[in-house]
VOGU-3710 file (C-alpha; in Angstrom, 3 decimals, decimal comma):
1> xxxxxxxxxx> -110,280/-80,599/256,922  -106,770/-79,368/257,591  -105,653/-82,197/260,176  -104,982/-85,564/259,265  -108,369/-87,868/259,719  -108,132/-90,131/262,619  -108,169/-93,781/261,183  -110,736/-94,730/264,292  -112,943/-91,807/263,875  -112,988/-91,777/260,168
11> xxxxxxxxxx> -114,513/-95,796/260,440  -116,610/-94,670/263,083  -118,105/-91,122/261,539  -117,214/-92,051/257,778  -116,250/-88,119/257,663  -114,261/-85,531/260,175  -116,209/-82,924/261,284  -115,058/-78,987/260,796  -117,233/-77,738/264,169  -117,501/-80,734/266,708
21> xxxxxxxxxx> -120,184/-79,800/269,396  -121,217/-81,607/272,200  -120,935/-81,777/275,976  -121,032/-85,164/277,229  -118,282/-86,665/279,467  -115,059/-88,329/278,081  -115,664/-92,284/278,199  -113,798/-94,928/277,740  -115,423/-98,026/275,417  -114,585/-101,278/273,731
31> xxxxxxxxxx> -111,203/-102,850/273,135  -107,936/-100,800/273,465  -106,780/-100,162/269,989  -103,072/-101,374/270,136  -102,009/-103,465/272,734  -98,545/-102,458/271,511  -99,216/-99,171/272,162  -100,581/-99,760/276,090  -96,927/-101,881/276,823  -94,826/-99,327/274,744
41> xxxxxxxxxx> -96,427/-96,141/274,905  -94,931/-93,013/273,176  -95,024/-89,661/274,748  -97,743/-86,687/274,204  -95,728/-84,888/271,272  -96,567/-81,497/270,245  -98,512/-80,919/266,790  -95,801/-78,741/265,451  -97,127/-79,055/262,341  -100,753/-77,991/263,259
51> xxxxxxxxxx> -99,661/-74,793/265,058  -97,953/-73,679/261,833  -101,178/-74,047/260,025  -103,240/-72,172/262,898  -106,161/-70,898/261,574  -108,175/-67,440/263,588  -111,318/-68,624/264,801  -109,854/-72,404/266,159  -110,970/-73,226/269,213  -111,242/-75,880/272,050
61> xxxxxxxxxx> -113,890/-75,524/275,164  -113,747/-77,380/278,408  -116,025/-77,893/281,092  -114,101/-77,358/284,734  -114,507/-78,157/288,114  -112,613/-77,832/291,382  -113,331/-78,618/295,178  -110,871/-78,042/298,157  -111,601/-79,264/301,532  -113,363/-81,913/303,545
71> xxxxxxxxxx> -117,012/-82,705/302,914  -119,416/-79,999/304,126  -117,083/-77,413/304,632  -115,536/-78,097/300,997  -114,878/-74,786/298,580  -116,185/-75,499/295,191  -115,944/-73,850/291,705  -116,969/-75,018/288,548  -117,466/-73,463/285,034  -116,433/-73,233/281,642
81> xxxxxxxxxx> -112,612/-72,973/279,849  -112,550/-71,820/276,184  -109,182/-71,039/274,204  -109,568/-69,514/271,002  -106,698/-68,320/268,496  -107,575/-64,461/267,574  -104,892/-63,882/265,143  -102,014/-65,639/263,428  -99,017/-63,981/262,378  -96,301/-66,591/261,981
91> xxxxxxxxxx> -94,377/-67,465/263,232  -96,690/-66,067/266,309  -100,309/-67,446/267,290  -102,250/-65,484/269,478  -104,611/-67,144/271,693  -107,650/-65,808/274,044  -107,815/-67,600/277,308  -111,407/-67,341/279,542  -113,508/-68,197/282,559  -116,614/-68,494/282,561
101> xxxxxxxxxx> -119,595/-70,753/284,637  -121,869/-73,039/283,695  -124,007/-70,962/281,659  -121,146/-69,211/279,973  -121,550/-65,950/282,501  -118,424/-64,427/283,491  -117,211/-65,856/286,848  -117,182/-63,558/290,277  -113,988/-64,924/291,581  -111,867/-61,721/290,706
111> xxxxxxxxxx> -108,748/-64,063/289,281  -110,644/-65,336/286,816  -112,884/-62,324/285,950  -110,676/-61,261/282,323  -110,112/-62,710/279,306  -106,320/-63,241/279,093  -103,900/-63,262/275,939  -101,275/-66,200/275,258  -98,907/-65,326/272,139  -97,317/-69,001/271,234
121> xxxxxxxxxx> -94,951/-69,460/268,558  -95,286/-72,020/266,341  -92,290/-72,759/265,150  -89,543/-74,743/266,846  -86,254/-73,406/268,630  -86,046/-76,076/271,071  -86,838/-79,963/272,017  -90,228/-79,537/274,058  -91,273/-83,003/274,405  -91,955/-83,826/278,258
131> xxxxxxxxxx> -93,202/-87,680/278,989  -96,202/-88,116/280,449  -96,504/-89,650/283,882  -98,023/-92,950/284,768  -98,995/-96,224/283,675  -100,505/-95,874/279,937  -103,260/-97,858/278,524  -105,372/-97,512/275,278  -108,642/-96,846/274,235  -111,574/-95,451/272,805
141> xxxxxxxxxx> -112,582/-92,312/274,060  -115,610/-90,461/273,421  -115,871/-86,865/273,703  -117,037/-83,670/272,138  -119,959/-85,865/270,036  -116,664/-88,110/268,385  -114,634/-91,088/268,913  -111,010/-90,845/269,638  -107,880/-93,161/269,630  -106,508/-92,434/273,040
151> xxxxxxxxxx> -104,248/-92,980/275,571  -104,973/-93,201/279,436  -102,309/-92,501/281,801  -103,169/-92,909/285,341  -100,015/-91,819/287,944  -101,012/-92,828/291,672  -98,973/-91,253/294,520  -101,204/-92,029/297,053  -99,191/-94,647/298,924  -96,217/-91,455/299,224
161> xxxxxxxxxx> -99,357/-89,194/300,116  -99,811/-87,560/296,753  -102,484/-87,505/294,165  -104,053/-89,867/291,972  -103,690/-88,289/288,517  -104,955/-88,875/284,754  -105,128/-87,993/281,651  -106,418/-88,836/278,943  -104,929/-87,816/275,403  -106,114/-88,519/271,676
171> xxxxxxxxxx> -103,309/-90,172/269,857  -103,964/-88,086/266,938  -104,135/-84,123/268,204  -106,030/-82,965/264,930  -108,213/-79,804/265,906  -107,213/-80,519/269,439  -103,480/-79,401/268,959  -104,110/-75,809/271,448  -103,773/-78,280/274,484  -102,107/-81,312/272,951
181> xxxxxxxxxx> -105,115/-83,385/272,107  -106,212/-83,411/275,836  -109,774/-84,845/276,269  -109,840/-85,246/280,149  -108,179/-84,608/283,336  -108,526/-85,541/286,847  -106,650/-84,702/289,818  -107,359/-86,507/293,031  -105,388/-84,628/296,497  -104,361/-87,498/299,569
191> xxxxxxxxxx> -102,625/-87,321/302,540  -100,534/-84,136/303,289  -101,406/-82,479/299,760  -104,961/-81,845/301,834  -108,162/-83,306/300,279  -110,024/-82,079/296,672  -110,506/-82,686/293,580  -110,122/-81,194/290,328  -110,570/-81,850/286,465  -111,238/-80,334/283,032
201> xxxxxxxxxx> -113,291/-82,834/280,497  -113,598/-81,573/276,584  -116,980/-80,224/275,589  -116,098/-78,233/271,926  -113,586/-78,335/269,182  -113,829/-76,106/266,274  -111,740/-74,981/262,791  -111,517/-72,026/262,251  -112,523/-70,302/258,466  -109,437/-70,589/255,676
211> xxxxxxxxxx> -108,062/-67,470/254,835  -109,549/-65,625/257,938  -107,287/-63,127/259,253  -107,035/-60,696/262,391  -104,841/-57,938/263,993  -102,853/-59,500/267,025  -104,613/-57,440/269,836  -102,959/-55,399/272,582  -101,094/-57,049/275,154  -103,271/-55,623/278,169
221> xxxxxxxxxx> -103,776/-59,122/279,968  -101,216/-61,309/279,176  -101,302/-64,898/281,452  -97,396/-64,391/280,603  -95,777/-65,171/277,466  -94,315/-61,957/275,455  -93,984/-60,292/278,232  -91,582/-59,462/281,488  -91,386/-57,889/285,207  -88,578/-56,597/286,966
231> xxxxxxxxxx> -88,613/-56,995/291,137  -85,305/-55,017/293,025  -84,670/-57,072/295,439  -82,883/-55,445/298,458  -81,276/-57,537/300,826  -77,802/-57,365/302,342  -75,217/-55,170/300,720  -75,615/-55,644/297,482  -79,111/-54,942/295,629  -80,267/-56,164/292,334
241> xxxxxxxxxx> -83,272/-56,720/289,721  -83,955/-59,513/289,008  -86,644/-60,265/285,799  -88,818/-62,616/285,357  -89,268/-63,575/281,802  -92,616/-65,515/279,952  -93,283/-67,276/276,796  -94,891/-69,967/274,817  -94,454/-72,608/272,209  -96,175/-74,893/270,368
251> xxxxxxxxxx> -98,640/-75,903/273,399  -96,045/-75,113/276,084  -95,763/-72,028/278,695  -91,918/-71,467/279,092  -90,321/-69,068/282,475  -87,152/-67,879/283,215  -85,584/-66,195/286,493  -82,536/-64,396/286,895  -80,753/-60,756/286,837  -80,932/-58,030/284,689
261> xxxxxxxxxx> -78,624/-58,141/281,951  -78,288/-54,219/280,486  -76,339/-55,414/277,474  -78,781/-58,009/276,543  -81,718/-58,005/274,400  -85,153/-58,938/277,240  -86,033/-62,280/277,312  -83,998/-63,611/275,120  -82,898/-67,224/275,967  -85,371/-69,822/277,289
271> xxxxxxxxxx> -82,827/-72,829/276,876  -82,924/-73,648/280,741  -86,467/-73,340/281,070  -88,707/-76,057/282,348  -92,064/-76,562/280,024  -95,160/-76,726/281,115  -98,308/-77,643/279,073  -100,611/-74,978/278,383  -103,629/-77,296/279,740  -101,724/-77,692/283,070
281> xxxxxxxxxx> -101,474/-73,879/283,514  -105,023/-73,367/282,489  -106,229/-76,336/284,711  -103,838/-74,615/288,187  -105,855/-71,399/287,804  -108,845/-72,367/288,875  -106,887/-74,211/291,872  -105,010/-71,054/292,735  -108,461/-69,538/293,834  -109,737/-71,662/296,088
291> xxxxxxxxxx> -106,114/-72,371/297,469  -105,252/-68,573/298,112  -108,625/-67,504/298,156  -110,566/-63,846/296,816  -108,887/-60,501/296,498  -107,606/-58,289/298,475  -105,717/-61,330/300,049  -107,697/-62,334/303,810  -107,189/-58,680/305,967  -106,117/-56,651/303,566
301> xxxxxxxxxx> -109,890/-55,406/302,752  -110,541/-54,739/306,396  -107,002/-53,245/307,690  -105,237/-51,870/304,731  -104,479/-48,796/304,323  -106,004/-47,047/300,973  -102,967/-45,296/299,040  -101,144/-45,034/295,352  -98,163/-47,027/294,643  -96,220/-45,358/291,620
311> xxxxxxxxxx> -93,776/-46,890/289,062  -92,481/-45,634/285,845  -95,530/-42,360/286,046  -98,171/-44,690/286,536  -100,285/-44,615/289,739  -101,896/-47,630/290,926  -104,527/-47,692/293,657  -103,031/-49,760/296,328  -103,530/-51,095/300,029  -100,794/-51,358/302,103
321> xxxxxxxxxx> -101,481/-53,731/305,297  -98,552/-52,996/308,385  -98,104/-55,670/310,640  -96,015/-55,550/314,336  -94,245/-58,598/315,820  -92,109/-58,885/318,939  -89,095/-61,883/319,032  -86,951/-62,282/321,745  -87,456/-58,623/322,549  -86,746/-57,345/318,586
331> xxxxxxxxxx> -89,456/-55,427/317,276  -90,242/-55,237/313,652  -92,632/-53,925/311,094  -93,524/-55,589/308,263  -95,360/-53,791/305,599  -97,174/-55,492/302,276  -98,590/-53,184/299,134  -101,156/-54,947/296,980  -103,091/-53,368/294,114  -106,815/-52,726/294,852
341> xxxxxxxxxx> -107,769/-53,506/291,611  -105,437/-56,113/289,406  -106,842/-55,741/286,251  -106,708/-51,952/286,839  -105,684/-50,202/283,292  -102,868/-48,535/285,000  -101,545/-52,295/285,055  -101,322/-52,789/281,684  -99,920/-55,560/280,225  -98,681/-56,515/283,527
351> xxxxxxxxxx> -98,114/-60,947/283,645  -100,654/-62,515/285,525  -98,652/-64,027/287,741  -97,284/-60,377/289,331  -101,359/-59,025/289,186  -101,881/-61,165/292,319  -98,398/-60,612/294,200  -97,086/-57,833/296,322  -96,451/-54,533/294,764  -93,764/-54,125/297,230
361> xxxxxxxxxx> -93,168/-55,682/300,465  -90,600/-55,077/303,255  -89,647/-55,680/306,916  -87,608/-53,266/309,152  -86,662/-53,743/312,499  -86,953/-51,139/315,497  -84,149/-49,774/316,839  -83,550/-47,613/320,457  -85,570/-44,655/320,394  -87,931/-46,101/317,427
371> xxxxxxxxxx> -85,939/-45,556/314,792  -86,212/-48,202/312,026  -83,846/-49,952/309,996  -84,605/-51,485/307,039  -84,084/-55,603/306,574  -85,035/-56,339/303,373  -87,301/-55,471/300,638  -88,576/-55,906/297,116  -90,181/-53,876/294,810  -92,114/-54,166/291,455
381> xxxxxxxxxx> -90,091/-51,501/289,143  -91,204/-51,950/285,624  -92,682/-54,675/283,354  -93,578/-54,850/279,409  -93,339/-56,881/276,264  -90,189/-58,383/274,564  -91,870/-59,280/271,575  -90,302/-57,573/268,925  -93,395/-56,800/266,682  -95,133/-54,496/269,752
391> xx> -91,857/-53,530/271,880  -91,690/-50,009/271,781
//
């Protein structure tokens, strides 16, 4: 085995396992391991170390569910997470994100209907570190058909009206270092944050074969890293582009905001950027649908207006939805463009995050005689990779 043995699971198993099934819940049992560790606990680290020895085929698979909503009129969604590395060219690992339910079908909810690519590089070009939240404790935990050494953090915002949260993380990542040696999550909403639940709980780990290898596959779906969109933004005198930029390292999704630099090479300085683990992203998706709800967004399936929206040669089947308001006797129409289809192939290797925004969206205001005057606008203009082994 490739990782380093855990010291509790090696007395408990006498041998590490390369392909750990199971599906029972993450529990807690017997004594916490260090009570040193539970006063003085260290922060989740990234597995630098295990990324860099990435093999295709390793793969972690968690059971999901999600609820929004009082009781009985509560939205509800529950299924299956799996993340898989496809290919490794270091200093890049490519990894295969998907949805699916219970019985491993893929899901209806149209956000979640594609298998989506994650390029992380495994190498180190910054301090990524982030300290977990909450009071830490430590234990057994059991999960996946193993024991694990693991810490419990438990953060409880309830009395400021937010959510109970914890997570529970193996000390020792080993063949859980795609999401940081994460064996359970839960997420309890209070007060204004509305009421739900949500939580991911580890079912699978699995090591890949040594020496397998792959060909990175086309970025057609990315969730984000390796790639880019650029929005012009018009409002007041001055327009610009601004570009939104996405990558990944070692476990953590990385974004940065700002304007279009012509001189400068795309996407090339995350410095500023805030982390976020991987697991959190892949644990908000599921969220985002039953917060925002299907596609088209609600109306847009009933009133829109069937069209193309065109950027850069490609035509995208759209629906535009128009919308009149009256304030203080100013008229004005506002107009949003969605596409009809997100994963459409004319969208191609658009982000995630822009799949499920406006294409373009504006407001102008009527004038004497009807005549309109635009207020502001912005636009989706172009988008594409910045990694340099597939920009073209």
């Amino acid at each position: 085995m490739r990782h380093p043995p855990l010291p509790l699971a090696t007395a408990l198993l006498g041998a590490a396992l390369t392909f750990l099934p199971g599906c029972e819940s993450t529990k807690s049992s017997g004594p916490s391991p260090s009570d040193t560790q539970a006063q003085n606990p260290s922060p989740v680290r990234t597995d630098t170390a295990s990324w860099q020895r990435a093999r295709v085929g390793d793969r972690v698979a968690y059971s999901f569910s999600a609820s929004r909503g009082a009781d009985g009129g509560a939205r509800t969604l529950a299924g299956q997470v799996v993340l898989e590395v496809v290919a490794v060219q270091q200093p890049w690992v490519w990894l295969r994100a998907s949805f699916t339910d219970q019985a491993g079908l893929p899901l209806t909810q149209t956000r979640l209907a594609k298998e989506l690519l994650v390029p992380v590089r495994a190498d180190s070009t910054r301090t990524l570190d982030v300290p977990q939240q909450g009071q830490a404790t430590a234990e057994n935990a059991s999960a996946a058909g193993r024991t694990w050494e693991a810490m419990r953090y438990v953060s409880d915002q309830r009395p400021v009206d937010g959510p109970l949260s914890t997570r529970v993380y193996a000390v020792q990542p080993g063949p859980l270092y795609l999401t940081r040696g994460l064996l359970e999550a839960n997420t309890t909403l209070s007060g204004f944050g509305g009421q739900g639940n949500y939580q991911l709980e580890l079912l699978e780990a699995r090591e890949g074969t040594a020496g397998a290898t792959a060909t990175p596959p086309a970025l057609e779906r990315p969730l984000g890293p390796g790639a880019y969109h650029d929005r012009r933004v018009e409002v007041g005198p001055s327009p610009t582009v601004q570009r939104v930029c996405f990558a990944a390292e070692r476990g953590f999704l990385l974004r940065a905001e700002g304007p279009v630099d012509a001189n400068a090479t795309p996407c090339s300085d995350f410095s500023q950027a805030e982390p976020q683990p991987l697991e959190e992203a892949l644990l908000n998706l599921p969220i985002d649908v039953l917060t925002t709800g299907e596609w088209p967004p609600t109306g847009a399936a009933t009133t829109a207006t069937r069209g193309t929206f065109t950027v850069e040669g490609r035509d995208v089947p759209a629906l535009t939805v128009q919308r009149t308001t009256n304030e203080e006797g100013t008229q004005r129409v506002s107009s949003e463009t969605y596409a009809a289809d997100p994963w459409a192939p004319t969208l191609s290797g658009l982000p995630y995050e822009a799949r499920f925004q406006t294409l373009t969206e504006g407001t102008e205001r009527v004038g004497p005689g009807g005549k309109r005057e635009p207020e502001g606008s912005t636009r989706l203009v172009r988008w594409g990779t910045w990694l340099p082994e597939v920009r073209k």
